[in-house]
C-alpha positions in Angstrom: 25.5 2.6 14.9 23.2 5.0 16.9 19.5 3.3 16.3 16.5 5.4 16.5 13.3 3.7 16.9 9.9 5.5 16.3 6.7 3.5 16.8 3.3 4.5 15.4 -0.3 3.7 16.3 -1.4 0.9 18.9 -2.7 -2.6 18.6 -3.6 -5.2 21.0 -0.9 -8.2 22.5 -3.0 -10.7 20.3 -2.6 -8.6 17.4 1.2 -7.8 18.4 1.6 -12.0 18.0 1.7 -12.4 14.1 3.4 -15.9 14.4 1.1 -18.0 13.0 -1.7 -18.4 10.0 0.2 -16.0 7.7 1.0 -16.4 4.1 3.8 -15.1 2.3 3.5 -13.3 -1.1 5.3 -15.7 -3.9 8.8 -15.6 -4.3 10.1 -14.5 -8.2 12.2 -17.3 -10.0 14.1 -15.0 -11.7 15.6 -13.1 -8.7 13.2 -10.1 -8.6 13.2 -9.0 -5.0 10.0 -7.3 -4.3 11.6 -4.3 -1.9 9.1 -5.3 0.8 8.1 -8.7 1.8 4.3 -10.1 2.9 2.6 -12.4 5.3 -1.2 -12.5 5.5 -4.0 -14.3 6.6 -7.5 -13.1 6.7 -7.6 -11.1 9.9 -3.8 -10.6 9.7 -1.1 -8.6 7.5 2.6 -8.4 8.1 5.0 -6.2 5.9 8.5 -6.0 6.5 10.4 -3.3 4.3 14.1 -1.5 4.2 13.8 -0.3 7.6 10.6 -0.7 8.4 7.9 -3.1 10.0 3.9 -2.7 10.1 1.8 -5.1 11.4 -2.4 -4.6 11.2 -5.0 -6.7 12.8 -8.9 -5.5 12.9 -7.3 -3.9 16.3 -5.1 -1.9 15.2 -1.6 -1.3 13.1 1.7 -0.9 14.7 4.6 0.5 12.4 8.2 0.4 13.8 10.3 2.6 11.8 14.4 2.2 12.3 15.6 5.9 11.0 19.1 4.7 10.4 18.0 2.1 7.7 14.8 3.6 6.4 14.9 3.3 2.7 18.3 4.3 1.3 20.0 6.7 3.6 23.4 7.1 1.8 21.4 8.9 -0.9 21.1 12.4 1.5 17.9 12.7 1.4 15.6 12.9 4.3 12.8 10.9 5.7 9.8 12.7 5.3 6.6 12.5 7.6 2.8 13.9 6.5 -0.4 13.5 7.6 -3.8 14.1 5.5 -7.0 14.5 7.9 -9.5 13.2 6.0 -12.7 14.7 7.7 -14.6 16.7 5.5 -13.0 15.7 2.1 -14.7 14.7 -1.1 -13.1 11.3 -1.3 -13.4 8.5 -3.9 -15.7 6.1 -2.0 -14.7 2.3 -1.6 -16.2 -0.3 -3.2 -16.6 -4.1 -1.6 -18.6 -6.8 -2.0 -20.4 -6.3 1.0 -20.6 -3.0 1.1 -20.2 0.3 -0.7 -17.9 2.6 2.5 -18.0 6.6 2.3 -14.9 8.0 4.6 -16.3 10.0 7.6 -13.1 10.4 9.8 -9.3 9.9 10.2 -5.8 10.8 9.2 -3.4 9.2 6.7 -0.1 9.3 8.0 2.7 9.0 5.4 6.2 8.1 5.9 8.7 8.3 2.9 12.4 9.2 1.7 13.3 9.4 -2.0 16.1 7.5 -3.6 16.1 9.3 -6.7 14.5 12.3 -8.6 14.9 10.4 -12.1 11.7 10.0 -14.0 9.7 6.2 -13.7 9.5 4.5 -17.0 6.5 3.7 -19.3 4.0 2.9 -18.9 4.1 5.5 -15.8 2.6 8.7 -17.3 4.5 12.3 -17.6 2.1 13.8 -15.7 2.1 11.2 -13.1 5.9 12.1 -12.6 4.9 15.8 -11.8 2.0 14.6 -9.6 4.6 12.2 -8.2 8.3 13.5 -8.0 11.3 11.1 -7.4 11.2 6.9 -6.7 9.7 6.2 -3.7 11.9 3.8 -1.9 10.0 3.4 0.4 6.3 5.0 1.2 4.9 3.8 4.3 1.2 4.7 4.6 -1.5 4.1 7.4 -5.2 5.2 7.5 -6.9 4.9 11.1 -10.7 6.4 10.5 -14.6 5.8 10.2 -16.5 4.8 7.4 -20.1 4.8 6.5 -22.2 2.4 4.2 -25.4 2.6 2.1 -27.6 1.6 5.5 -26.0 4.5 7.2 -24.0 2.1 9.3 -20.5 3.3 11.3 -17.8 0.9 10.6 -14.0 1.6 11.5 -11.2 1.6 8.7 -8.1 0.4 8.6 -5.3 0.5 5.8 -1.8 0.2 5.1 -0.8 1.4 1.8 3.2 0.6 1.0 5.2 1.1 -2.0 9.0 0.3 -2.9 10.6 1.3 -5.9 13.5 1.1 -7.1 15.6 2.3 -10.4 18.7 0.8 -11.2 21.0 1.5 -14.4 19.7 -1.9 -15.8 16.0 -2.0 -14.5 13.3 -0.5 -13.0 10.9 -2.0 -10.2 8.0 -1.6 -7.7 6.2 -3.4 -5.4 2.6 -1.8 -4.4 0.7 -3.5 -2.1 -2.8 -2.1 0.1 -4.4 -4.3 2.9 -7.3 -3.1 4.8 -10.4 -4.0 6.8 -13.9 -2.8 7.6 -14.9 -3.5 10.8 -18.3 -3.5 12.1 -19.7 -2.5 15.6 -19.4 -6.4 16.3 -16.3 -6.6 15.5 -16.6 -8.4 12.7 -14.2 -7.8 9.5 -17.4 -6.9 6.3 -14.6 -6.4 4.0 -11.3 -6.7 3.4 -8.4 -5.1 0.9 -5.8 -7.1 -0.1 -4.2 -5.7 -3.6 -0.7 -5.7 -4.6 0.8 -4.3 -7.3 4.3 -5.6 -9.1 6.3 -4.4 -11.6 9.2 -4.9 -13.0 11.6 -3.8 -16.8 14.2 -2.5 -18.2 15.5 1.2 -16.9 13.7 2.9 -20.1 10.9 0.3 -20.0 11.7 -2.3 -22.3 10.1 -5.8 -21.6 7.9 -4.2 -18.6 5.4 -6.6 -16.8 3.3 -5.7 -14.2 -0.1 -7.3 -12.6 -2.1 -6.6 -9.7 -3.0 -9.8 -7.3 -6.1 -9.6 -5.4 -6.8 -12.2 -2.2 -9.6 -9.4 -0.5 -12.7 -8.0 -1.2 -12.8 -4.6 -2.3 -11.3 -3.3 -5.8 -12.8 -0.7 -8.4 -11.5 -0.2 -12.0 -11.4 3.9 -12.1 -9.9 6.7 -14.6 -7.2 8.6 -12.6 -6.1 12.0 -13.1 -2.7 11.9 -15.1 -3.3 11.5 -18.6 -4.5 9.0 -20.9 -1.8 6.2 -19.5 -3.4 6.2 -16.2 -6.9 5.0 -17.7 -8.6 2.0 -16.5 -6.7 1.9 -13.4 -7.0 -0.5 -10.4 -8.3 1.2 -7.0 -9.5 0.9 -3.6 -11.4 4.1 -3.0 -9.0 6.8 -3.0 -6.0 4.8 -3.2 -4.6 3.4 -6.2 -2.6 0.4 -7.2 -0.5 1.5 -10.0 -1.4 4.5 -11.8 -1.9 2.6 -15.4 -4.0 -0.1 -16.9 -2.8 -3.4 -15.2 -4.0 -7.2 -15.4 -5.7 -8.3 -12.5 -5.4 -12.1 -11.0 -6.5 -14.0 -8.4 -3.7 -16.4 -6.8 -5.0 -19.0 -4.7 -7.4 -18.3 -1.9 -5.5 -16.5 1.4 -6.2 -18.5 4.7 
């Protein structure tokens, strides 16, 4: 089979090294298989997914993207590739515990293929399924930029956001998960994101359970945009978790 690498952003040979210090995300007794899988540390975040890896220090994120097993290619549909400047935008502000960080600068670039135009189940909105046409299996998401706090201090941004669906004739589920750090002129990591979203039920939504683990330091409860189911919702300033009301814990303390 005719392999077809492409490889995004740049990071250092120290950050490259991701063979030590990292956690992985719990696994699910009852066979669940989150989609994509998760190392971190504090100052490191691996994510391996269907045909895709991403790895993010504070110096950088490296994606590698295989084309011929990205997602689900036996569906026909294609692999599709955006990228959002950011510059300029009125933007939904992050909030940490160190810090309150207005984006100034950068580009999210967004990686995806569809597996499905069926409709999510409840408790995902109708209007979020207009705002958000076909199961996303996967999305592959990376912001590179500058942010700016309340001192009027320049600190550099980095983000993966990543979701997996996928919508079986029994079930339904997703795996969500956003890491990110703040980075000062020192070098230092302020802050740090580290939210990830699961879900899981029955194709029509029957016995759904979902939660939201936090090991970072930056979350904000917020009212999103599609309708009264998407209330209350977990966010890191303009990214969301899941687009509904979700419980949010606090597994044991990341390395």
């Amino acid at each position: 089979m005719n392999r077809n690498k492409v490889v995004v952003g740049s990071v250092t040979a120290a950050a490259v090294a991701l063979t030590s210090g990292l956690v992985a995300a719990p696994a699910h007794a009852d066979g669940w298989k989150p989609g994509i899988e998760i190392q971190e540390s504090k100052s490191r975040v691996k994510a391996v997914g269907p045909g895709f890896t991403l790895r993010m220090t504070k110096h950088g994120i490296r994606t590698t993207v295989d084309e011929d097993e990205f997602g689900d290619p036996s569906t026909g549909n294609p692999i599709q590739r955006t990228s959002i400047d950011m510059a300029g935008r009125t933007l939904r502000p992050f909030e940490c515990d160190n810090g309150t960080y207005t984006i100034k600068s950068g580009k999210f670039d967004r990686t995806l293929r569809v597996s499905t135009t069926e409709k999510r189940p409840l408790p995902y909105s109708p209007e979020f399924a207009v705002a958000f046409p076909g199961v996303l299996s996967p999305f592959l998401g990376v912001i590179d930029g500058t942010v700016t706090n309340a001192q009027g201090e320049t600190l550099r941004v980095l983000v993966s956001d990543l979701a997996h669906e996928e919508l079986t004739k029994d079930s339904f589920t997703s795996t969500s998960p956003i890491h990110g750090y703040f980075v000062d002129s020192s070098g230092k990591i302020r802050d740090r994101i580290s939210l990830i979203g699961r879900f899981k039920s029955g194709r029509n939504g029957e016995n759904a359970r979902h939660w939201i683990e936090d090991r970072g330091t930056c979350r904000q409860i917020v009212d999103l945009a599609w309708g009264p189911l998407s209330k209350q919702s977990v966010a890191t300033g303009p990214l969301f978790v899941l687009p509904f009301k979700s419980p949010l814990i606090v597994p044991d303390k990341t390395p």
